[in-house]
VEXMARVO-598242 format. One line per 10 residues: their letters; for each residue x, y, z of C-alpha. Coordinates in Angstrom, 1 decimal, padded with zeros to 4 digits. Each point is the difference from the previous one (the first is absolute). Layout:
<pts>
A = X/Y/Z  ...
</pts>
This chain:
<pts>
XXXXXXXXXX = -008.5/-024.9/017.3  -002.2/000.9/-002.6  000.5/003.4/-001.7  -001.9/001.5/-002.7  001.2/001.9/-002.5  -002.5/002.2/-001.8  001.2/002.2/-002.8  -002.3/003.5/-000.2  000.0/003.1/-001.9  001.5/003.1/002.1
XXXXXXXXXX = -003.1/001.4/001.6  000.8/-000.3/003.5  -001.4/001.8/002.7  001.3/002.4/002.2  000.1/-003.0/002.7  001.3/-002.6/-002.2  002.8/002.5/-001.0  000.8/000.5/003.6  000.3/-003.9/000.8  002.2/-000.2/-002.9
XXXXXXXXXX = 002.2/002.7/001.4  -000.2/-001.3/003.4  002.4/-003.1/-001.2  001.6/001.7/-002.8  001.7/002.3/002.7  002.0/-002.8/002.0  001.5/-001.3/-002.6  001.4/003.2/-001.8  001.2/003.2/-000.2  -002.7/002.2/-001.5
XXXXXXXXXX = -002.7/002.6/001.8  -003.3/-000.4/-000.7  -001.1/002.8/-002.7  002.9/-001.1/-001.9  -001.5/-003.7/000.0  -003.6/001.4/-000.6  001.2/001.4/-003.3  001.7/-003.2/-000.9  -003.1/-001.9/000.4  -001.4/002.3/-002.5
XXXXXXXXXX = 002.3/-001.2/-002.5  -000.9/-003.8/000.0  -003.2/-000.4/-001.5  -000.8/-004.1/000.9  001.4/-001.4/003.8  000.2/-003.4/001.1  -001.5/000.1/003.5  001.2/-002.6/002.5  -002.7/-000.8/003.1  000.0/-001.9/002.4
XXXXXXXXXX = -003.1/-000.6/002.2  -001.8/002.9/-001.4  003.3/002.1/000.5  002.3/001.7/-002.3  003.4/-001.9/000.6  002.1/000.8/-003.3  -000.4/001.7/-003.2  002.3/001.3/-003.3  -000.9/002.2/-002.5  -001.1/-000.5/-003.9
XXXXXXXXXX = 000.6/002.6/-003.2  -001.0/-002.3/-003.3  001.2/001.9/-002.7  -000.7/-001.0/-003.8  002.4/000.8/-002.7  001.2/-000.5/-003.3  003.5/-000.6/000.7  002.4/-001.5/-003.5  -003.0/-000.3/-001.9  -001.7/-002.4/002.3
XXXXXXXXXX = -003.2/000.9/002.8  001.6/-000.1/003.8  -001.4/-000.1/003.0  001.8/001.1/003.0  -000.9/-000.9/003.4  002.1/002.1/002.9  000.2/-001.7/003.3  000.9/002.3/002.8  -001.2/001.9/003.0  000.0/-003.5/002.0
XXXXXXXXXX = -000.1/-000.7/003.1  -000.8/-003.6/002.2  -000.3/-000.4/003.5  002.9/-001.8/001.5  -002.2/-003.1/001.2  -001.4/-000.1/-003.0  003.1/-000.6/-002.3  000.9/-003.0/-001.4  -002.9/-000.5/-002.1  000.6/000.4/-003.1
XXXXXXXXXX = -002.4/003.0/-000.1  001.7/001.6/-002.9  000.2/-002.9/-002.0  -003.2/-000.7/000.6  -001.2/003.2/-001.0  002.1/-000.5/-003.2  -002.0/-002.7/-000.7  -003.6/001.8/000.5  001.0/002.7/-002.1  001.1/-002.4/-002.5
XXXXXXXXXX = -003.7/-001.6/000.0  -001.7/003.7/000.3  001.9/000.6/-003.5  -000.2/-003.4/-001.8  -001.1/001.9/-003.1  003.1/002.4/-000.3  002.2/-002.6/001.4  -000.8/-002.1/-003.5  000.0/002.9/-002.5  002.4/002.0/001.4
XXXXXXXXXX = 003.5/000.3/001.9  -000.3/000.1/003.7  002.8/001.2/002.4  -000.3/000.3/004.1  002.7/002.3/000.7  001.1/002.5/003.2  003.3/001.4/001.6  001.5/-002.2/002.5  001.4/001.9/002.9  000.9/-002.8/001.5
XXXXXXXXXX = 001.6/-003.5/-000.6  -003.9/-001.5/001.4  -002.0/001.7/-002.7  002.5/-001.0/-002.5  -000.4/-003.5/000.6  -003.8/-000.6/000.1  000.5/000.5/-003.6  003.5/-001.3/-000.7  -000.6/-003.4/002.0  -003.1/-001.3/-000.8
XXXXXXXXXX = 000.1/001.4/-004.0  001.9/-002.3/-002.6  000.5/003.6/-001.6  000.7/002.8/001.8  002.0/003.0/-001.0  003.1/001.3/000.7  001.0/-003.5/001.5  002.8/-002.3/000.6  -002.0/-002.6/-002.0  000.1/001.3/-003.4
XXXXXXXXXX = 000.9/002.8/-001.8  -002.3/003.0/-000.3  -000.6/-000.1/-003.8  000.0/003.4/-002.1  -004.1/000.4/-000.1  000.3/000.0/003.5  002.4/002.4/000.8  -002.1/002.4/-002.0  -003.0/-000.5/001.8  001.6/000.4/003.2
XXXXXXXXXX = 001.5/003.3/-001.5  -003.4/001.1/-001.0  -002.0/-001.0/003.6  003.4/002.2/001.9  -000.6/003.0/-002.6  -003.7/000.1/000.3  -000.7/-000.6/003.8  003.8/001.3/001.3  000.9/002.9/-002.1  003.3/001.5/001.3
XXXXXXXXXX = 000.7/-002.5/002.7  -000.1/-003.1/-002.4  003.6/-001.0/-000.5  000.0/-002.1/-003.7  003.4/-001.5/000.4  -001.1/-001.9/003.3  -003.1/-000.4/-000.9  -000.8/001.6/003.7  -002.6/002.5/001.3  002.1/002.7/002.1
XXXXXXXXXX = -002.2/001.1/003.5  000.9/002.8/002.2  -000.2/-002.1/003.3  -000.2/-003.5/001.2  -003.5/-000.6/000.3  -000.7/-003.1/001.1  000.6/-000.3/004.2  -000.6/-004.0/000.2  003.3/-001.5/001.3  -001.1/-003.1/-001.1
XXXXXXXXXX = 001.5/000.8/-003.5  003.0/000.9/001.0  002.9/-002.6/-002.0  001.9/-001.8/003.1  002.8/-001.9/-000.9  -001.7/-003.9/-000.2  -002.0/001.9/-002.3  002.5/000.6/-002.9  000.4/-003.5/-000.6  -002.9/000.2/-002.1
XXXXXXXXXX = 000.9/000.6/-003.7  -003.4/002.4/-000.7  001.1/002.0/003.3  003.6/000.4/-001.6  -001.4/001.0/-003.0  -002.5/002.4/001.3  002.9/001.5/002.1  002.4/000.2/-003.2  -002.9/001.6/-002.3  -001.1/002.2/002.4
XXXXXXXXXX = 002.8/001.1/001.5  -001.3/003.0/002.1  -002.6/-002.2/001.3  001.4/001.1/003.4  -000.9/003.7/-000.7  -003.7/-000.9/-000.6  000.2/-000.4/-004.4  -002.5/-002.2/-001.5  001.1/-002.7/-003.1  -003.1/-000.1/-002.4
XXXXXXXXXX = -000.7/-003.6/000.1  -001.7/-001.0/-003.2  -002.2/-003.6/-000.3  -001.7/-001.1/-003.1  -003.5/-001.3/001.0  000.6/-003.2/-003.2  -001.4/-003.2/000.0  003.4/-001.5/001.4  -000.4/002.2/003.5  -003.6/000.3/000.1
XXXXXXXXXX = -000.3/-004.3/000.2  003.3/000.5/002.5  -001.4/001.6/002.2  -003.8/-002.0/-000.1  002.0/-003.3/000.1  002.4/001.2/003.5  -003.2/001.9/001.8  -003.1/-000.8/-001.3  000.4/-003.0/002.4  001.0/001.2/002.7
XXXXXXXXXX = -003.5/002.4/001.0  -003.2/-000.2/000.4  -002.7/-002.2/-002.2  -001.2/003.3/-001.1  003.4/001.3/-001.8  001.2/-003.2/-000.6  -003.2/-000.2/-002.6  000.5/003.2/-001.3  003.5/-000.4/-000.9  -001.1/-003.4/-001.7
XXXXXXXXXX = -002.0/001.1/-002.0  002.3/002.6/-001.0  002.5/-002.9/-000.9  -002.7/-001.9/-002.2  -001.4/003.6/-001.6  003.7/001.3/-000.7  001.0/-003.3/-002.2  -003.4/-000.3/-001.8  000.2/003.3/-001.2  003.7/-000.3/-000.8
XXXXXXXXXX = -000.6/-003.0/-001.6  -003.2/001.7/-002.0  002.1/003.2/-000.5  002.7/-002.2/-001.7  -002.2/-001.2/-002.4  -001.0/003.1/-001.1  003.4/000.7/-000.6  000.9/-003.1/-001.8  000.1/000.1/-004.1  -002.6/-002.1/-001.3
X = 001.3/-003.6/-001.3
</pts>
């Protein structure tokens, strides 16, 4: 099944918008102006298509900042939605990946996080699986400079429903209507699931845990080295060559660094 993924800038037409509502609706709980204003607030999509037809899609907001004396960029991840036959292919991850090779520049010179509020245990794990770093997770402990950037992303996108001591974004209703993610009991044995339940503990009332990756040479040659395989020739060369690209200039941007002998 071959699926592309294209990433565009948000200029959609009035018809596109209205095939993107079409499968956002079955899948959750909003009305349509309220999602027509919150595609205006994502500036870059990933589109999903499948024989010429919209089939998936989430939302982009790149925001660059100086953040503890060091440039940041900040890519949000939300508004997404997949067709049910359609899942199971590591769309998001992929789309990781392209974004990744859109921003090579910026992913050498400056700090680059993915990050979005999980509403449910699924979109906490695309990250917290497949990433050797993920944060909050079971697998390490969030360190200090993290904690503040999460603080800062809550206080700048969710003033006054941004709780800091959870690290959680606080929503009115429970928006998302897929009972695929709801937690059933085979499905606690996992220790990301428990964690996700224990960070987020109102995750049954709809609250979203901001879910923090950093985009470093560690999980960008991750992620190439699980999926870049696994797709078609066309990806697979695009994530190798982001492999080879992202060493050489690590390896050239090392030597820069280096004091001279």
């Amino acid at each position: 099944m071959k699926i592309s993924i294209k990433i565009k800038a948000n200029n959609f037409t009035t018809d596109t918008k209205e095939e993107m509502w079409n499968i956002y609706k079955s899948y959750y709980n909003s009305n349509k102006v309220d999602f027509m204003k919150r595609i205006e607030t994502n500036n870059q999509f990933a589109i999903y298509e499948y024989d010429g037809n919209i089939v998936g899609f989430t939302g982009m907001k790149i925001n660059r900042t100086k953040f503890d004396g060091k440039r940041k960029m900040l890519i949000y991840f939300g508004q997404t939605v997949i067709e049910k036959k359609f899942r199971g292919n590591a769309l998001l991850t992929m789309t990781g990946l392209k974004v990744c090779f859109k921003y090579f520049k910026e992913l050498i010179f400056s700090d680059i996080y993915f990050w979005y509020d999980a509403l449910t245990y699924k979109s906490y794990l695309v990250c917290a699986k497949p990433a050797e770093e993920c944060y909050p997770s079971h697998k390490q402990q969030t360190p200090t400079s993290i904690k503040k950037l999460i603080n800062y992303i809550g206080q700048k996108h969710y003033e006054g429903s941004f709780c800091e001591e959870l690290g959680t974004v606080i929503k009115s209703k429970i928006f998302v209507s897929d009972p695929s993610v709801n937690i059933e009991v085979n499905d606690v044995k996992d220790k990301d699931i428990q964690f996700f339940m224990k960070a987020n503990p109102n995750h049954d009332k709809g609250h979203g845990l901001i879910t923090l990756t950093p985009m470093n040479k560690k999980n960008v040659l991750v992620l190439v080295k699980r999926f870049g395989v696994k797709f078609s020739k066309n990806i697979a060369v695009h994530v190798s060559i982001l492999n080879q690209a992202l060493q050489f200039h690590l390896i050239k941007f090392n030597k820069r660094l280096s004091p001279t002998v």
